[in-house]
C-alpha positions as CSV (number, residue, x, y, z in Angstrom):
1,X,31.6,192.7,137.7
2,X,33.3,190.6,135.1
3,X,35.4,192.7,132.3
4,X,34.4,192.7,128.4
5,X,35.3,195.0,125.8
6,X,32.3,197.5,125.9
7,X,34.6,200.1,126.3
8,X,36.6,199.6,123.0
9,X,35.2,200.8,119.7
10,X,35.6,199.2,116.1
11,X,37.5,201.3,113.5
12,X,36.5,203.2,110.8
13,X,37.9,200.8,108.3
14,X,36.3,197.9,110.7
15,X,32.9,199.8,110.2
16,X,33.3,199.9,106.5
17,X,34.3,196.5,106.0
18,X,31.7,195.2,108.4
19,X,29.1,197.0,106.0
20,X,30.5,196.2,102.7
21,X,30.4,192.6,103.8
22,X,26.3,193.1,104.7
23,X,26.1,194.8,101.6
24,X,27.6,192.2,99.2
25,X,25.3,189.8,101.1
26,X,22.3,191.7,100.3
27,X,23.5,191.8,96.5
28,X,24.4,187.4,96.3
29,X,20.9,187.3,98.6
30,X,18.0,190.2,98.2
31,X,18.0,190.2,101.9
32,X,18.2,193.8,102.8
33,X,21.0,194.5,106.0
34,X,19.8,194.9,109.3
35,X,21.1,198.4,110.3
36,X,20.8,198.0,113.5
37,X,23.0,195.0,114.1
38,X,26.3,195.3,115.6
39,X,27.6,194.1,112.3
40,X,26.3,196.9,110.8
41,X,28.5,199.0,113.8
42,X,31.4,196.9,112.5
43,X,32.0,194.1,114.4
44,X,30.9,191.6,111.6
45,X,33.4,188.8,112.3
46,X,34.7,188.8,108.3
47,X,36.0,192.6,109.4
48,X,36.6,193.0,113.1
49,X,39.9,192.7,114.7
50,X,41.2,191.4,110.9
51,X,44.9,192.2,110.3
52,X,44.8,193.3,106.7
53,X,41.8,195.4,107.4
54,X,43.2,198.0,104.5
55,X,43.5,195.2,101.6
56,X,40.0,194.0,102.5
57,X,38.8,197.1,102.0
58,X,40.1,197.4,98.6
59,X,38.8,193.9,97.6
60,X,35.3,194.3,99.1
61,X,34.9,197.9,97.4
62,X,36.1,196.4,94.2
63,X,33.9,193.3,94.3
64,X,30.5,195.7,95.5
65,X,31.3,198.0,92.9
66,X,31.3,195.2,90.3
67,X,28.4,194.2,91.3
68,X,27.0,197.2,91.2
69,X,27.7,198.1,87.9
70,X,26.1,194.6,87.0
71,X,22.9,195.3,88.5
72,X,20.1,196.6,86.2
73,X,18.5,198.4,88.9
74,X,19.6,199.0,92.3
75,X,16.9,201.0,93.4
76,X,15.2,197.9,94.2
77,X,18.0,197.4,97.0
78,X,18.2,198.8,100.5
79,X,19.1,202.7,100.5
80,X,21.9,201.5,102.5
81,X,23.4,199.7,99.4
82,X,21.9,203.0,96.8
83,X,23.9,205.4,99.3
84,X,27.1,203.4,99.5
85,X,27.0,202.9,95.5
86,X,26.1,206.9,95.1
87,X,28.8,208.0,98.0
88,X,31.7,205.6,95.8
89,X,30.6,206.7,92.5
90,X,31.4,210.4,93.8
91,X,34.6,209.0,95.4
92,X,35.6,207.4,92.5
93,X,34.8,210.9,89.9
94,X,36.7,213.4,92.3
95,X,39.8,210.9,92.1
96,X,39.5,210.7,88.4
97,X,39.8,214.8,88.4
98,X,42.5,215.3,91.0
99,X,44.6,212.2,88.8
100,X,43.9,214.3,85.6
101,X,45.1,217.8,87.7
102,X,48.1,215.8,88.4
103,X,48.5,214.7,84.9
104,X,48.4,218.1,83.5
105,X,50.7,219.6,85.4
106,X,53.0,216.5,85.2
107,X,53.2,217.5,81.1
108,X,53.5,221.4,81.9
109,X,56.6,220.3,83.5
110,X,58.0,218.0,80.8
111,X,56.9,220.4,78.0
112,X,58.6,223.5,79.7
């Protein structure tokens, strides 16, 4: 029986990136992802087995958000792409609260 790497899994991050990828592609195309892909699993070659996997992430999520945010209407897109722009802008608001916790206290200390 000859080896191969069934036995290995992608990462989280891997996953992610592999499906921001499909999802920026559906945004530059109209072409909905195919979910059942093992791209969609996170093995997309742009995401798999990449060494900077982390600063990716951070460019694909900004450049999907942007896009986002210029579309008119996303519920004409997949409910893949809906979910993943609801699930960020969520994300996004409970950072925004915990940096504003932080500030607070941060002048509570200064002032006292």
């Amino acid at each position: 029986m000859p080896c191969d790497s069934s036995h290995l899994s992608a990462s989280r991050l891997e996953v992610e990136c592999s499906r921001m990828h499909m999802l920026i592609d559906e945004m530059k195309t109209g072409k909905h992802p195919n979910v059942k892909s093992s791209a969609w699993d996170g093995y997309d070659r742009r995401a798999y087995n990449s060494y900077a996997i982390r600063e990716m992430a951070d460019r694909l999520t900004a450049e999907l958000c942007e896009m986002i945010q210029k579309d008119k209407d996303i519920t004409k897109r997949s409910l893949e792409l809906q979910v993943w722009a609801r699930d960020h802008r969520i994300a996004d608001e409970r950072r925004s609260k915990q940096a504003a916790k932080v500030g607070s206290r941060r002048k509570r200390r200064v002032s006292e």
